[in-house]
N, C-alpha and C positions, 0 to 999 in steps of 0.2 A: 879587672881581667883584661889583656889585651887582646889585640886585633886575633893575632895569630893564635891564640888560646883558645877562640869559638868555634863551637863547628860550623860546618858550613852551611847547612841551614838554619841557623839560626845568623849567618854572615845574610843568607839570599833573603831571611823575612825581613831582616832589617833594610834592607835594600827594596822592597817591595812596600816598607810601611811607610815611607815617607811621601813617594808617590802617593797611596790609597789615600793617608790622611788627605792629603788635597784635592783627592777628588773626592772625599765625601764632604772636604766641607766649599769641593765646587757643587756638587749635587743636594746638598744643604741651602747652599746662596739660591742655586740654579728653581730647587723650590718653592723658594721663598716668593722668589722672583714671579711663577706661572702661579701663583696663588694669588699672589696679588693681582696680578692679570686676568684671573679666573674672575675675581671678585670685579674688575672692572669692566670687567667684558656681561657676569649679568649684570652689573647693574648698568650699562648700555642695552642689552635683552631687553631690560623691565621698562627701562625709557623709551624706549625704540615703540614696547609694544602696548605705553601709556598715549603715546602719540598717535601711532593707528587708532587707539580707542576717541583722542580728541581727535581724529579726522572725522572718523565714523557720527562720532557726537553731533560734530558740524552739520554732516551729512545729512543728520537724523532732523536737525534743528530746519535744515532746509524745508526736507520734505513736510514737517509739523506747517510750515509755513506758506507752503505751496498747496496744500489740499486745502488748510485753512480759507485760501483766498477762492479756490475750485468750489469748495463747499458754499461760500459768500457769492459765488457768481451765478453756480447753477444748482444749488440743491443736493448735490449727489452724496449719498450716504456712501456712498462707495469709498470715494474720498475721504470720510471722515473715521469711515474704519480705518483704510490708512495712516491719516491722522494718528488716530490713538495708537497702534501698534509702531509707530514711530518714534511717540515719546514712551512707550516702554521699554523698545529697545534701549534709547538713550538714558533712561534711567538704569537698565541693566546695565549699561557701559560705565556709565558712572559709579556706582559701586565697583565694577571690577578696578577702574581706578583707583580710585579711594584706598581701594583694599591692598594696592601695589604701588603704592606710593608712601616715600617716607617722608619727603616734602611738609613740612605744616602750609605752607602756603598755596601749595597744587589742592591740597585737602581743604583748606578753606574755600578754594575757588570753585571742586567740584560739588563741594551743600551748598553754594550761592546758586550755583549751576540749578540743582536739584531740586532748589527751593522756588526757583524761578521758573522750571516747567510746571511745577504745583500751581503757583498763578497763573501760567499759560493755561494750563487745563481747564482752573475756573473761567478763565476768560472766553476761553472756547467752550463751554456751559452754555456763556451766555449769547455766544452767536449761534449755538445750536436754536436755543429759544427765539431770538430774533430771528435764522432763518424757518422755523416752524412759524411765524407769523408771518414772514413774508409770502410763505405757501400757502396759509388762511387766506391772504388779503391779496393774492393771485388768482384763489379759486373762486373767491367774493368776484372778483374781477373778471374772469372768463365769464360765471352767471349773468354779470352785469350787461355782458355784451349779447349771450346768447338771447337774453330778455328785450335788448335794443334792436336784434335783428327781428323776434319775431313778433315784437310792435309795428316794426316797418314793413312787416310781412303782412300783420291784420289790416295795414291802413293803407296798401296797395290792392289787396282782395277788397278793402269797400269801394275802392274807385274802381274797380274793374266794370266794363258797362259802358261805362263814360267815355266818350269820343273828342270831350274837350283836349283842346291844344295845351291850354296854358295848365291846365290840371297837372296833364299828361309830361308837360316841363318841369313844373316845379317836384312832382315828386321822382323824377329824374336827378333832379339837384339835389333833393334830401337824401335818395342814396348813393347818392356821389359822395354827399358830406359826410354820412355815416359811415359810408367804405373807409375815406381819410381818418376818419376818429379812431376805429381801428386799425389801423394801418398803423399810424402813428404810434398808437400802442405797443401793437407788437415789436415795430422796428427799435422804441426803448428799451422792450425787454429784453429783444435779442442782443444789442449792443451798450445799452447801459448812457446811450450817450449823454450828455451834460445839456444839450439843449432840446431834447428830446419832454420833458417835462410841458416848455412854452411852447411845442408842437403841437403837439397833444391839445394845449389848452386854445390855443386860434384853431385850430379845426374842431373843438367843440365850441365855440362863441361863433363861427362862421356855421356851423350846423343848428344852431340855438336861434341864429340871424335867418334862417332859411328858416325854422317852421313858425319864427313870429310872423314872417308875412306872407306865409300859407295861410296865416289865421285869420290875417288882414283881408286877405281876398276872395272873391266871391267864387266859393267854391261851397259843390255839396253837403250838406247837413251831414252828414254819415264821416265825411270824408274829415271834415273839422272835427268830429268824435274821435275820432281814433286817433287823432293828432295829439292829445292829451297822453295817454299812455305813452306815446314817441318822444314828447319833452320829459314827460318821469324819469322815464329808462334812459334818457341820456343822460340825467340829472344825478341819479344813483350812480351811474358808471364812470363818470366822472369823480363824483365823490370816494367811488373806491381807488377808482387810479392815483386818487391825490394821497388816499390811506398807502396803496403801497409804497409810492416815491418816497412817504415818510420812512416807511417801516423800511427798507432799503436803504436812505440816510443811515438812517439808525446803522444799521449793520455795518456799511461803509465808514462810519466816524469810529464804530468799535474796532474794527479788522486797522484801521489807519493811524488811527489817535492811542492804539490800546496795544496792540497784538502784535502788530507789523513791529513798534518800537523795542517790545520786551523780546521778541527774536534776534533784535540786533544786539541787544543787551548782552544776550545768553551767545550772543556767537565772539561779543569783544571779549567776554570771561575765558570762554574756549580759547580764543587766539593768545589769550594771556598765559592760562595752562599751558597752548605749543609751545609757545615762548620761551615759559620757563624750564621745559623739558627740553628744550632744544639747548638750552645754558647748561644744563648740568648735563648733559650728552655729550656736547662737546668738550668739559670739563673732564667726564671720565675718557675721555679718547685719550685726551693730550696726557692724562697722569700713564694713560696705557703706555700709550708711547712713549713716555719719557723712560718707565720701569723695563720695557724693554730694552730700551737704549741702552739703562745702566747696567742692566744683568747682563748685556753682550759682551761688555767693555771690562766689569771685573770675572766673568766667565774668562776672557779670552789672557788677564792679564794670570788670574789664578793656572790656568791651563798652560801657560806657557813656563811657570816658577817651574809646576811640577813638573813637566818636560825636562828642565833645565836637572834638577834634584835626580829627576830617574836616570839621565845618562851618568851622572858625575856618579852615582852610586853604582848602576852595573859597571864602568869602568874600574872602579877601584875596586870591587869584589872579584870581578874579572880577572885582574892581575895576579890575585893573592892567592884565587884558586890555579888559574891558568896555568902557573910555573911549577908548582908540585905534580900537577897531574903528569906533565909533560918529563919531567923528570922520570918519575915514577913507569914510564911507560917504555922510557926509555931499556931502565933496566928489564923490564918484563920481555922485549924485543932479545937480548942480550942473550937472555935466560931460554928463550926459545930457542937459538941461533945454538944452544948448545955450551952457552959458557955459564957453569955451574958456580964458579968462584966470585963471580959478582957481588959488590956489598949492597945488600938494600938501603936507603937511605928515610929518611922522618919517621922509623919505626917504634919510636921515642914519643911521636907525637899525638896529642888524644882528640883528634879533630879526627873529620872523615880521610883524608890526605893521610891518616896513622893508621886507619883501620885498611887502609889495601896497603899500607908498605908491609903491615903485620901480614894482611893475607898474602899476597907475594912472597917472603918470609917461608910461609907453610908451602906455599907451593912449588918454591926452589926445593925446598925438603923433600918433600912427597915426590917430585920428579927425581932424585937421586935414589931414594929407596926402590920407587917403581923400574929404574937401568938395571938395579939389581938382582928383585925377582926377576924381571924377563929373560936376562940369561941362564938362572937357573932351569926356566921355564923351558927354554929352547932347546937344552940336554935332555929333558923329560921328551918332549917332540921328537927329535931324532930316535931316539931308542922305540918310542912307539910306534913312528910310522914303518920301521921295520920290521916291526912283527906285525900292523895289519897289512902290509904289501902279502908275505907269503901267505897269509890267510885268505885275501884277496884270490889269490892266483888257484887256489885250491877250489874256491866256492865258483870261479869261472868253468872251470870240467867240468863241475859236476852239471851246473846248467847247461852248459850248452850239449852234452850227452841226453840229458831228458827232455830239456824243450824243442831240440832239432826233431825229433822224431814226431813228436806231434804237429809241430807244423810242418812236416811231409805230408803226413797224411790231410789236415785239411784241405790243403793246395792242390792233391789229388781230387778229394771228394767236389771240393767247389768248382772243379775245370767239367768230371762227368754231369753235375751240375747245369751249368751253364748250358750243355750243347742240347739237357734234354727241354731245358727252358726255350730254347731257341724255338727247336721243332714244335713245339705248345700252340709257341707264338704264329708259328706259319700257318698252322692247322687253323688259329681263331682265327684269322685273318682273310684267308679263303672260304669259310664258314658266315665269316659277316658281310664280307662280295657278295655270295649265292643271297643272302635274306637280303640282303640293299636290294637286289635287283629284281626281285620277288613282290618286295615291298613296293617298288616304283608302281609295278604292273598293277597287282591288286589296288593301288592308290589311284592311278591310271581310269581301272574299270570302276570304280566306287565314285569316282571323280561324272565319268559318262554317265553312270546310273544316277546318281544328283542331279545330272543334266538335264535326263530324260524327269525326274521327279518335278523339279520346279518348272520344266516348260508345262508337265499335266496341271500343274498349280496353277500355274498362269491362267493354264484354256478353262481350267473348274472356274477360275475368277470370274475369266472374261465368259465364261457363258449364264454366270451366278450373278451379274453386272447387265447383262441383256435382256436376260428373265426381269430382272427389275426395272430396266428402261421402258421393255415393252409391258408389265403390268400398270408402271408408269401414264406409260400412252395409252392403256385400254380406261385409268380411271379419269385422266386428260380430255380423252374422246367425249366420257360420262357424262364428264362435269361440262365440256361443251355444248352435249345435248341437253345437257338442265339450262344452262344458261341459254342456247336459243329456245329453249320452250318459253323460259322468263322473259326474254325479248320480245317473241312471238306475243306476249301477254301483254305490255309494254308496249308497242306497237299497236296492238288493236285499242289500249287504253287512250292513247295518242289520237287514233282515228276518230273516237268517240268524244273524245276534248275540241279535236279539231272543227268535229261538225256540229261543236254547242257554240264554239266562236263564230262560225258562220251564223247559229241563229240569233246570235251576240250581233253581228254585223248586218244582219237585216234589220232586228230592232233599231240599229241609229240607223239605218239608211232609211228608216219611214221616220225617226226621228227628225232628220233632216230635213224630208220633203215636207214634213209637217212644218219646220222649222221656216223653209223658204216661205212655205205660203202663209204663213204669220207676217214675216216681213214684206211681203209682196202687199197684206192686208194694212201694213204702216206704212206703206209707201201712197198708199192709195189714200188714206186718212190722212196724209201729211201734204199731200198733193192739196185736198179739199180746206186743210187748214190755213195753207196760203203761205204768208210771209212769220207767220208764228211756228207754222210747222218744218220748216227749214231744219232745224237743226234735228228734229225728231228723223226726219226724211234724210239727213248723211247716216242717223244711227242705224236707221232703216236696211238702210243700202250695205251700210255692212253687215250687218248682219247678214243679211240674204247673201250676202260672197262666203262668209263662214261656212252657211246653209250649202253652199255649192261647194265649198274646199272638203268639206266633212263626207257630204257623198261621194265625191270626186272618190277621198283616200279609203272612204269605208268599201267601193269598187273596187279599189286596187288591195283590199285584205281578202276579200271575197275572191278576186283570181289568185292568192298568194293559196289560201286556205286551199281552194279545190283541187288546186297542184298538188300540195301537203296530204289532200285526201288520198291521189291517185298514188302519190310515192309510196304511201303507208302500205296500202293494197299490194302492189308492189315490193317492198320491202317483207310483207306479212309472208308472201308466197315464194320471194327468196329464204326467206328462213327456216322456212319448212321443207326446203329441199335443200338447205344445210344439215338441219339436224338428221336427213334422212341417211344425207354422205355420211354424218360424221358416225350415226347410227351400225353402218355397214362398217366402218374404221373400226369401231369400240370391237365386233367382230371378229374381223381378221388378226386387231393384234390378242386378242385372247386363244386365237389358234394358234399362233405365235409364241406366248404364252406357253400352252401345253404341250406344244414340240421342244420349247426349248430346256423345261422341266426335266422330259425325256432323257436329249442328250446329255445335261447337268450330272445325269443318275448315273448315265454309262461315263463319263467323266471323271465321275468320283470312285467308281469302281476302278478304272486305271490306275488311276493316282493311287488309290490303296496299294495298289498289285506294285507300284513299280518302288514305292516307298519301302512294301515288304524285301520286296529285292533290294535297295538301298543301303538296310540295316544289316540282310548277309554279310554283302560285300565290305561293309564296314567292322561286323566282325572280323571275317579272313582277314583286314587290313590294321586288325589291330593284335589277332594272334599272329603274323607274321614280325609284327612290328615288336611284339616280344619276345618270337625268336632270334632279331635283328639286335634288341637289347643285349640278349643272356649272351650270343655270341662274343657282343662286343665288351659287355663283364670280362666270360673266358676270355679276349684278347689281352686286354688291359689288366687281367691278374698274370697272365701269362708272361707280358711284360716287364711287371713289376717281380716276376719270378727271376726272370733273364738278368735285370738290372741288377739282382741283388745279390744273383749269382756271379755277375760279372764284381760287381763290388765284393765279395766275399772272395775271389780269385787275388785282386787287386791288393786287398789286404791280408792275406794271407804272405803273398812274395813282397809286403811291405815289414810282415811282421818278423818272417825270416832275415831281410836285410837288418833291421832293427836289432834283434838276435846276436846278428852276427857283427853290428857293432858295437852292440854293449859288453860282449864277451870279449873282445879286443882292446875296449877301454877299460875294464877291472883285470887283464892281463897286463896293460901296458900301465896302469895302477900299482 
């Protein structure tokens, strides 16, 4: 079949399939392409996040190896939890490894890994157990010393007494040398130093040298006894320090020779895993890129054939339709224009291009037959618009004979309307003036009576405000005269305190005189005793100035006191002619009081009276203001009378003009 033979869609699918095939088998390439990509990008993912795991591992292997050595230096369990929850992590790591790697070799290297913190673990077993003896052979140790210090403590309490020199040096120098022995000690423990050991042992051989020739020398029985227990105890203490320094080796040669090495072990394994995750990382990088690179290159060469293939095809479809249509169009232009004899052209043809020259065809046809009826048509119109013209002209009398008359008449009624609306309106208007102004005034006086009500409020307040001020003051007064009674009480208790002090202060002032003449009696006896009594005779002498300071001040309590007597007396007989004022006060304001009760009464009586009148005036001001209401109703219906009557006017002479042109346009109809 040829070109021209096809229809036209099946011209434009073919012109569209050459295209699509290439782009599905560029979108075919193009998937190919990000699949593979996909797959190299996880398997970069999985490397990327085996690597974190061999950082981590590192990490872990650090920390196994840093508490280990914590734990070896001081003990601390703290640390050695740590420890363990270290190498569990890294055992967790390593199986997720394991489990995401497809590596035989990575896999190998993470169960050497795995296998290797298992021995790490035993080994750390057994520096737990060496450092639990080094804690035995610490605490053997601290005993050892407390036991050396308090031999040197029992064998300084036997010399105690003793006034010798040389005694009194040499065991000077014993715990001098014993301080050093400790000393030395501890400054090992705390630092661990390397020559710390051969310290330790010269200041026990120089402390060993000091109590041989304490022994040598003539020194007390007692004191040579207890010297015995002082060499034991340093003999023992000694012997244990030598036990921990071992027990200590020990731990050191294990942490060194054992532990320290298998962590370097297990970190070259690790760095070998990076290693080789960093090989095959970079491996799928490069294959990424290169499949990107290619899928660009034949995307972009495939993308441009089809390009190429789409224009050459819509061109040449283009041409094959473009010239019949135009053709075709031409005639149809022709046909409109009124030329009926025109020959359609491809009406012959069985593509879409045949199927409108066919329809064109009908439609020449159809417009000749449709010129035909419509003449016919237009002799039927003519004959009938003249007979509905005189039928027209007939049904215009007769309305405008019966509807003129009715809209007389309303135009009439709506105008007497209107004028009686008006007058309505004037009435309600001068009817809501008279209540406006009505209402002012009653508002006005209602307004005054308010006035007069809340100033009687006020004066009820303010005399219901004064009654309570002055009951106030009459229990103010009361409570005054309780309280100077209680002063009064208070006061005389004061006076009687005062004049027990006074008998307080005569007792030392014979105390005193008794006191001088004691010392006057040592002075006299110390005088007799001569050059022995000296010193008794300054004690003497003070004393007796004591003797005299003491009377002196207990005179000056004595005139303080009788002053304090006189003011009391004094103060007693002012207060009693307080509470008499205040007595008189409590009084007058209760008379106060009762007058001001009085006027509260007649007060409130007003107030009632002037309220009752308030609530009149406020009625009248609210029945006028109803009548000011209904007025202004009747205004505003009165209005809406006038309005409607005016409107009903309005159209009425709207409805007659209307009338009177519709009857004019079915006349001139």
């Amino acid at each position: 079949m040829s070109l021209p033979q096809l229809r036209l869609s099946a011209r434009i699918y073919s012109g569209f399939a050459v295209p699509l095939v290439f782009a599905v088998a560029l979108a075919a390439f193009g998937s190919y392409g990000l699949l593979t990509i996909e797959s190299s990008v996880e398997r970069m993912s999985a490397l990327s996040a085996n690597t974190m795991r061999s950082l981590q591992i590192s990490k872990e292997l650090e920390v196994m190896r840093r508490t280990a050595l914590q734990y070896k230096v001081d003990g601390n369990d703290a640390a050695l939890s740590e420890g363990v929850a270290a190498a569990e992590r890294a055992v967790g790591l390593l199986d997720a490894a394991a489990a995401a790697t497809r590596s035989a070799e990575r896999q190998a290297l993470y169960g050497e890994i795995k296998t290797g913190i298992g021995v790490y673990e035993a080994l750390r077993e057994r520096l737990i157990a060496a450092g639990r003896e080094i804690a035995v052979e610490r605490s053997k140790l601290f005993a050892g010393g407390d036991a050396l210090s308090a031999a040197a403590a029992k064998m300084v309490d036997a010399a105690r007494g003793n006034d010798s020199l040389p005694l009194a040096l040499a065991l000077s120098d014993l715990e001098k040398n014993i301080q050093a022995v400790r000393v030395a000690n501890w400054r090992f423990l705390a630092t661990h130093d390397p020559k710390g050991p051969a310290v330790f042992k010269a200041a026990v051989a120089k402390t060993d040298e000091t109590i041989e020739l304490m022994q040598q020398s003539d020194l007390p029985l007692d004191v040579l006894t207890a010297l015995d227990p002082v060499r034991l105890a340093l003999s023992n203490y000694s012997a244990g320090f030598q036990l921990l320094v071992s027990a200590l080796a020990r731990g050191d040669a294990l942490f060194t020779s054992e532990m320290a090495p298998k962590i370097e072990q297990l970190q070259a394994r690790t760095a070998a895993a990076e290693a080789s995750l960093q090989s095959d990382f970079a491996a799928a990088r490069d294959l990424s890129e290169k499949t990107i690179t290619s899928t660009e290159s034949i995307q972009q060469i495939m993308a441009a054939v089809a390009l190429a293939l789409g224009v050459l095809m819509a061109w040449l479809i283009g041409r094959a339709i473009a010239g019949p249509i135009r053709r075709t169009t031409g005639v149809l232009m022709e046909i409109a224009q009124g030329n009926k004899d025109v020959e359609i052209p491809y009406v012959h043809r069985r593509d879409e291009v045949g199927d409108n020259a066919r329809a064109a065809q009908a439609f020449k046809e159809s417009l000749i037959r449709i010129e035909r009826v419509e003449a016919e048509q237009r002799e039927a119109d003519a004959r009938a618009a003249a007979e509905r013209t005189a039928t027209m002209q007939r049904l215009a009398g007769d309305f405008e004979g019966a509807v003129g008359a009715i809209v007389e008449t309303v135009s009439t009624a709506s105008t007497e309307l209107e004028a009686a609306a008006g007058t309505l309106t004037r009435t309600a208007e001068t009817t809501q003036s008279l209540s406006t102004a009505v209402a002012a005034a009653s508002g006005q006086a209602s307004a005054n009576v308010q006035s007069v009500a809340s100033a009687t409020d006020e004066m009820t307040s303010s005399v219901q405000e004064i009654s309570r001020q002055v009951q106030e003051s009459s229990r103010i007064a009361a409570e005054a005269v309780r309280q100077a009674e209680r002063t009064d009480s208070r006061i005389t208790e004061l006076s009687q305190a005062a004049q027990r002090i006074g008998d307080v202060v005569k007792l030392i002032t014979a105390i005193a005189e008794q006191t001088n003449l004691l010392a006057l009696n040592a002075t006299i006896e110390a005088a007799r005793a001569g050059e022995a009594g000296k010193g008794f005779a300054v004690v003497a002498q003070e004393v007796k100035a004591l003797a005299a300071q003491t009377a002196k001040a207990t005179g000056d309590i004595a005139v303080q006191i009788n002053g304090m007597q006189a003011a009391t007396q004094e103060s007693v007989g002012a207060i009693k002619e307080i509470g008499g004022t205040i007595g008189r006060i409590a009084d007058i304001a209760s008379a106060i009081a009762a007058a001001v009760e009085q006027q509260g009464a007649a007060t409130a009586e007003i107030a009632r009276n002037v309220q009752q009148a308030a609530r009149g005036t406020d009625e009248v001001a609210r029945n006028i203001g109803d009548v000011e209401q209904g007025a202004g109703e009747t205004g505003s219906a009165s209005a809406q009378v006038l309005s409607a009557a005016q409107s009903l006017a309005g159209e009425s002479a709207r409805l007659k003009t209307e009338v009177a042109r519709f009857v004019a346009t079915v006349r001139a109809a």
